[in-house]
C-alpha positions as CSV (number, residue, x, y, z in Angstrom):
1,X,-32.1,8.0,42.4
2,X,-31.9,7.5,46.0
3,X,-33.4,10.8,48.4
4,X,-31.3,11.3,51.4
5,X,-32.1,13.3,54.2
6,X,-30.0,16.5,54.7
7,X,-29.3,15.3,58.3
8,X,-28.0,12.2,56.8
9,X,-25.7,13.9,54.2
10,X,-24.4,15.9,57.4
11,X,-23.9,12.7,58.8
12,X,-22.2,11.3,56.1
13,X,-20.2,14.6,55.0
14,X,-18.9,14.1,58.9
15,X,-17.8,10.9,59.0
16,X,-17.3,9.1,55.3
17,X,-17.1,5.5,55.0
18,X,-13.7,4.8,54.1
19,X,-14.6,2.6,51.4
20,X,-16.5,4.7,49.3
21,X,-14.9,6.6,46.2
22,X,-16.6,10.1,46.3
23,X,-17.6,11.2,42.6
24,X,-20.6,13.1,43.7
25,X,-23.2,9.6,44.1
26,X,-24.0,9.1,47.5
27,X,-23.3,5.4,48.8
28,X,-23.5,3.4,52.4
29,X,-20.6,1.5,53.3
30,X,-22.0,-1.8,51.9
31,X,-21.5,-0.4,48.5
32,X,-18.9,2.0,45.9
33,X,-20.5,4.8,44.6
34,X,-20.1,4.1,40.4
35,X,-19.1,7.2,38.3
36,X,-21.3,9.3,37.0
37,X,-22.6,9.1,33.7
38,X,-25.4,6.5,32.1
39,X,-25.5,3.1,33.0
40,X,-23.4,0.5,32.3
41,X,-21.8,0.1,28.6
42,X,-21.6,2.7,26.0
43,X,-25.1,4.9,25.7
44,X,-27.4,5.6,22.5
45,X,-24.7,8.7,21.4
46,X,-21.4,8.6,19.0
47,X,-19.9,5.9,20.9
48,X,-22.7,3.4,20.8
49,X,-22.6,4.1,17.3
50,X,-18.9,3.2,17.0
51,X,-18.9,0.1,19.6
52,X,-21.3,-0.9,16.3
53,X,-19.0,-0.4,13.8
54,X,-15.9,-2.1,15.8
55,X,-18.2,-5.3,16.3
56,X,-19.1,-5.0,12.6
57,X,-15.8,-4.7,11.4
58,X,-14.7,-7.7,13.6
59,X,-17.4,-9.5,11.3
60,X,-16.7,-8.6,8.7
61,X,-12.5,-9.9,9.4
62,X,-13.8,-12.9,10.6
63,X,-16.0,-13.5,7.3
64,X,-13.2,-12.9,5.3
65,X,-10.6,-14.8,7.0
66,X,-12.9,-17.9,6.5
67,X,-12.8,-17.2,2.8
68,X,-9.2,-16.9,2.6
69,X,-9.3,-20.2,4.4
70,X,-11.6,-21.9,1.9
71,X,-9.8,-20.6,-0.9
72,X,-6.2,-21.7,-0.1
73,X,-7.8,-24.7,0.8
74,X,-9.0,-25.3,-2.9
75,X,-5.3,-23.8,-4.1
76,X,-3.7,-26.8,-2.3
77,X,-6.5,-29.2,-3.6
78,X,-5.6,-27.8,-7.0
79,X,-1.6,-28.5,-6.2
80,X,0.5,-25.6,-6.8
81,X,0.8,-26.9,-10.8
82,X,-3.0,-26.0,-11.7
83,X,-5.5,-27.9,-13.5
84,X,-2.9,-29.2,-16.2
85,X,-4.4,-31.1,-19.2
86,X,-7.3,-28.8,-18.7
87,X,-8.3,-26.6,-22.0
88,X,-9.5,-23.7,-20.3
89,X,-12.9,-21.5,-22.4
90,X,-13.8,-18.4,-21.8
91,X,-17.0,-16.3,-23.0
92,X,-16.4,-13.3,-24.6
93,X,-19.0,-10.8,-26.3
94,X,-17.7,-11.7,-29.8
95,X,-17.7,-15.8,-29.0
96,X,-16.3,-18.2,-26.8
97,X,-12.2,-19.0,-27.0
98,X,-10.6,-22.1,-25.9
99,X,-6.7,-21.4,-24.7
100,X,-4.6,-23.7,-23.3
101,X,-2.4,-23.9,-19.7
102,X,1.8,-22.5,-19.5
103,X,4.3,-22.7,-16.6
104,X,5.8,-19.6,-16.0
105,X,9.2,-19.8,-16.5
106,X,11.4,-20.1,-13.2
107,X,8.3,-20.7,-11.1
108,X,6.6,-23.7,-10.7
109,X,3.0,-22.1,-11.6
110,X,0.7,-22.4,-14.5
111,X,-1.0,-19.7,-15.9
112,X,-4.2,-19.8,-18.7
113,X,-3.3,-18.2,-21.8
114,X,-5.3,-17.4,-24.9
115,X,-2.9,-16.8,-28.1
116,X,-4.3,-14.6,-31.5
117,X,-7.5,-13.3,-29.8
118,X,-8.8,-10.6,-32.3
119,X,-9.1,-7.3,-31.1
120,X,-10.0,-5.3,-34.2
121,X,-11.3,-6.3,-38.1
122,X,-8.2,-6.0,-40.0
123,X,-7.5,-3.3,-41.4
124,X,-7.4,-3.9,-44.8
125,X,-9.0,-2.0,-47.9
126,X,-11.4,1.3,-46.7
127,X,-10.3,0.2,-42.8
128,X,-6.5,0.7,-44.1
129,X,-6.1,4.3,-42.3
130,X,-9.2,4.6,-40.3
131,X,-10.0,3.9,-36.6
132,X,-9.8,0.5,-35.3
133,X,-13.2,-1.2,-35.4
134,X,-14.6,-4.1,-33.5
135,X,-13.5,-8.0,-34.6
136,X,-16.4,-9.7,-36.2
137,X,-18.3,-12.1,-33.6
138,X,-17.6,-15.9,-33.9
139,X,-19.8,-19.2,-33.6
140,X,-19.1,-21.7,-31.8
141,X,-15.7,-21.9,-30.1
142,X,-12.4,-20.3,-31.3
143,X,-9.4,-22.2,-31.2
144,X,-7.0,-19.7,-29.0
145,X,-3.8,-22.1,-28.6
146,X,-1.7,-21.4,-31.1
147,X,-0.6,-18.1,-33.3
148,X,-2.8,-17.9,-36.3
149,X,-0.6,-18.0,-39.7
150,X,0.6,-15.0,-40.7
């Protein structure tokens, strides 16, 4: 902080320079008084704290926009039909299923689909009016492309 004489701030209070902008900082004509308040750019309080965030956040859009980016990128790799002739398996905890690939009717998109997947024992004998129970676990891989018979 600058010390000024009194005899100068009666000097200045007299005559101000007409370029300086009074917010109660003293300053010569060869420079504008700043507002008061801490230096330049937000200060360790609340708003340092949320100058973080915004620049954070402005990540974070950016990282996400990239992966958007990647990913429609792969979608148009893909063509907007899928994977078709692909047999697509999938783990389950009872055993691994292999489905097979539809269009959606009216669209031009393919969606995976995985027909009779078990999702109780049947309920046959002492099971007939009790609480479902879990389907027995499989080996190998269960053929999901088709309705089983009836």
């Amino acid at each position: 902080m600058m010390k000024v004489s009194t005899s100068k701030m009666t000097e200045i209070s007299k005559n101000p320079p007409s370029d300086r902008v009074s917010h109660g900082n003293v300053a010569g004509p060869h420079k504008r008084a700043r507002p008061p308040g801490p230096g330049p750019g937000p200060g360790p309080g609340p708003e340092r704290e949320r100058e973080r965030e915004r620049a954070a956040g402005l990540i974070m859009a950016g990282l996400l926009a990239a992966l958007w980016a990647v990913s429609a990128l792969g979608f148009l790799a893909a063509g907007s039909h899928g994977l078709t002739g692909v047999a697509p398996e999938v783990a389950t905890k009872y055993g691994r299923l292999r489905g097979k690939q539809a269009e959606v009717k009216g669209t031009e998109k393919w969606v995976n689909v995985f027909l009779g997947v078990p999702f109780a024992r049947p309920p046959t004998d002492s099971l007939r009016f009790s609480p479902p129970q879990p389907p027995e676990s499989w080996d190998g891989v269960r053929n999901a492309t088709a309705y089983p018979a009836v």
